[in-house]
C-alpha positions in Angstrom: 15.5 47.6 -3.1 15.2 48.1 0.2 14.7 44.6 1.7 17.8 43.4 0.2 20.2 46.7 0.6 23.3 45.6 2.6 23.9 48.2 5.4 26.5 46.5 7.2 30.0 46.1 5.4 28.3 47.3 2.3 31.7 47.5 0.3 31.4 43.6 0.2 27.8 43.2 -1.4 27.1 42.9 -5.1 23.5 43.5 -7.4 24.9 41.6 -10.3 22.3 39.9 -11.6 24.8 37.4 -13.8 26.8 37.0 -10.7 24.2 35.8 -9.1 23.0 33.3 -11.3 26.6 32.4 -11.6 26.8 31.7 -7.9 23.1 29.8 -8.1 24.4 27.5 -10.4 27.6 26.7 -8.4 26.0 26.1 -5.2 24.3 22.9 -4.3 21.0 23.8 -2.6 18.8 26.8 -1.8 17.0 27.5 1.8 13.7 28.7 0.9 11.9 30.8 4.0 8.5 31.7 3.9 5.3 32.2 6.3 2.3 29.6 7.4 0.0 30.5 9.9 2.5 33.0 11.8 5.5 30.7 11.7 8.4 31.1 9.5 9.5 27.6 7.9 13.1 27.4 6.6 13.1 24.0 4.0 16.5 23.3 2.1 16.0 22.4 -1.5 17.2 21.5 -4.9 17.4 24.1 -7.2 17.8 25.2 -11.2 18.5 28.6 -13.2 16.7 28.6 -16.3 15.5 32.2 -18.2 16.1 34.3 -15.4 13.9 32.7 -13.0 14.8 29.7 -10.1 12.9 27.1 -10.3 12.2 24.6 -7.0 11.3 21.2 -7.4 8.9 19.4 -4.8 6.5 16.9 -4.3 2.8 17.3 -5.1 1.1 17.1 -1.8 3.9 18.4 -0.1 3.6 21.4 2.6 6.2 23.6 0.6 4.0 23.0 -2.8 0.9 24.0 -1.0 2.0 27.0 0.6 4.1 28.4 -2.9 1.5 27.4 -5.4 1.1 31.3 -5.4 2.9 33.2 -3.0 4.0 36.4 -3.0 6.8 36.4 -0.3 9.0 33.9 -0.4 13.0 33.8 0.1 15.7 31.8 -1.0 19.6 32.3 0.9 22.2 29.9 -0.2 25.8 30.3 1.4 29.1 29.0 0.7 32.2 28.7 3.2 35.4 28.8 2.0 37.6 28.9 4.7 37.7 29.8 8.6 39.5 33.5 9.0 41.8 33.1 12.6 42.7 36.4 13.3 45.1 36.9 16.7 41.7 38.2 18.5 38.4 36.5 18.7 36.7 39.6 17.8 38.3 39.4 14.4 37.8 35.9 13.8 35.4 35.3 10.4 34.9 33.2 7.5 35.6 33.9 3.7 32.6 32.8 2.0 30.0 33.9 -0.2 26.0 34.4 -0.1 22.6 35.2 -1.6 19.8 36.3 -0.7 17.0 36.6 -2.8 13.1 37.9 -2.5 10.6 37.3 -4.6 7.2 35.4 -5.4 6.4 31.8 -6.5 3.4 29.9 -8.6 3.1 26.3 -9.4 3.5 25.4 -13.4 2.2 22.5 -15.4 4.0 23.8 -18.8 6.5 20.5 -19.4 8.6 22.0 -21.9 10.1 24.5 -18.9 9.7 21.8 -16.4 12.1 19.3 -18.2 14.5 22.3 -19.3 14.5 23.2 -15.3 15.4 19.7 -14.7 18.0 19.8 -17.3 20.1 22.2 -15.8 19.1 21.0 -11.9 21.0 17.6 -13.0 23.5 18.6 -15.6 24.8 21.9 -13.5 26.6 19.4 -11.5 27.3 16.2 -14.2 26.7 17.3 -17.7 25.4 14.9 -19.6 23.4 13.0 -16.5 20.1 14.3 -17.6 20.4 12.4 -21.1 21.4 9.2 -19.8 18.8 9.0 -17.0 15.3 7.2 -17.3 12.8 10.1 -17.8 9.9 9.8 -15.5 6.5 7.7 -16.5 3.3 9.5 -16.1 3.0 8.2 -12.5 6.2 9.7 -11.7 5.6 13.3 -13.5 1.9 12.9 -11.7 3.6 13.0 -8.8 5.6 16.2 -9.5 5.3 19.5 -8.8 8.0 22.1 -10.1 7.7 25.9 -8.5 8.9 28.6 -10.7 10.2 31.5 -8.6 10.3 35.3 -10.1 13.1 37.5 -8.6 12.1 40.6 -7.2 15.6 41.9 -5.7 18.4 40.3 -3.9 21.7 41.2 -3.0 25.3 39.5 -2.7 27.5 39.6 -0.2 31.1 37.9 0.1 34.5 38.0 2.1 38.0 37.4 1.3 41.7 37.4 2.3 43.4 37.7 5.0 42.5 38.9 9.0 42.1 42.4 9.3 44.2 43.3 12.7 44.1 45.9 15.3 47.4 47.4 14.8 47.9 46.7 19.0 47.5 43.0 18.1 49.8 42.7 14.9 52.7 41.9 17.0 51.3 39.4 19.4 52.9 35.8 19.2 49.7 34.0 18.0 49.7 32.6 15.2 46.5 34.5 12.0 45.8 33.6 8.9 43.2 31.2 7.0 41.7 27.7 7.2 40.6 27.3 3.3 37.3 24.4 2.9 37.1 23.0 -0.4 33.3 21.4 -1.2 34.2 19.2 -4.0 33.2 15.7 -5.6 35.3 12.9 -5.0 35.1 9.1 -6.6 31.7 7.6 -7.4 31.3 5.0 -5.2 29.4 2.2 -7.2 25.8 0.8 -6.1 27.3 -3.4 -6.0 24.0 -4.6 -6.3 22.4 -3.5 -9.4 25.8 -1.3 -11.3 28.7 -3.6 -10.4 29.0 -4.7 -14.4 28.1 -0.9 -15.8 31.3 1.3 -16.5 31.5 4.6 -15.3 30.1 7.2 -17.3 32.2 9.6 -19.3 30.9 12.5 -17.1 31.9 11.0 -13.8 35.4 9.8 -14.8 37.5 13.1 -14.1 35.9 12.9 -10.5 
């Protein structure tokens, strides 16, 4: 475990393997890093959780598909804010938020039963119920599909909370501390006029 071991602050990481899948499935995309020819390329992409692996949906000839075919050093981060920390001094200044990061190695597959399943919960983990009334893709469409599965070797968690933490010279000073909370949230579908302007809104989109 030593790649992922939080050195810094380590009173605020986590190894739970549930939390993490919790927090994969709550976030909206992944940042997978990983080497070519003595560069490191950083590509933000869609994500599912399924069996205890991440799966990473791409295109066929894609440079990302090439290179993770069968790789065996790959990393995904994901991170989300959720609010700006002002303390009364810059130094303390933060964010509350929460993060992965995750090592591991990926391979292509071709097995469809796991590939719809990954899709499954890549679409419904945000609108359940999306994946069923979608068109499933023709064989074209699947031809042009590759779906990486990605096998966690170790990872850690790492998060922040509350309130500033003051020097205790600076917790009389007349400036005003506290936090900035950031909500990431879904609000009203906004409806495509030209070809749904007579279709109702789906069941699964109306509490938006």
């Amino acid at each position: 475990m030593d790649k992922s071991k939080v050195r810094r602050l380590k009173e605020r990481a986590s190894y739970d393997l549930n939390e993490l899948f919790s927090f994969l499935n709550k976030t909206h995309f992944v940042t997978v890093s990983f080497n070519q020819k003595q560069t490191v390329f950083s590509i933000p992409m869609l994500h599912a959780v399924y069996n205890e692996k991440v799966y990473l949906h791409a295109a066929v000839g894609s440079r990302i598909t090439k290179e993770l075919t069968n790789n065996a050093n790959v990393t995904l981060s994901a991170t989300d804010v959720h609010g700006i920390v002002l303390s009364k001094s810059l130094f303390h200044s933060s964010m509350n938020y929460q993060s992965a990061v995750v090592f591991g190695e990926t391979k292509r597959i071709d097995d469809e039963e796991i590939m719809y399943a990954a899709f499954e919960n890549m679409v419904d983990r945000f609108f359940k119920g999306r994946f069923e009334d979608a068109r499933k893709p023709t064989k074209n469409e699947w031809l042009q599909t590759a779906m990486l599965e990605f096998t966690i070797d170790e990872f850690s968690l790492k998060q922040r909370t509350g309130m500033p933490q003051e020097e205790e010279s600076d917790k009389t000073l007349p400036i005003w501390s506290g936090v900035v909370p950031i909500e990431t949230k879904f609000v009203t579908p906004e409806v495509d006029i030209e070809h749904s302007s007579d279709i109702d809104l789906p069941d699964y989109l109306e509490s938006l």
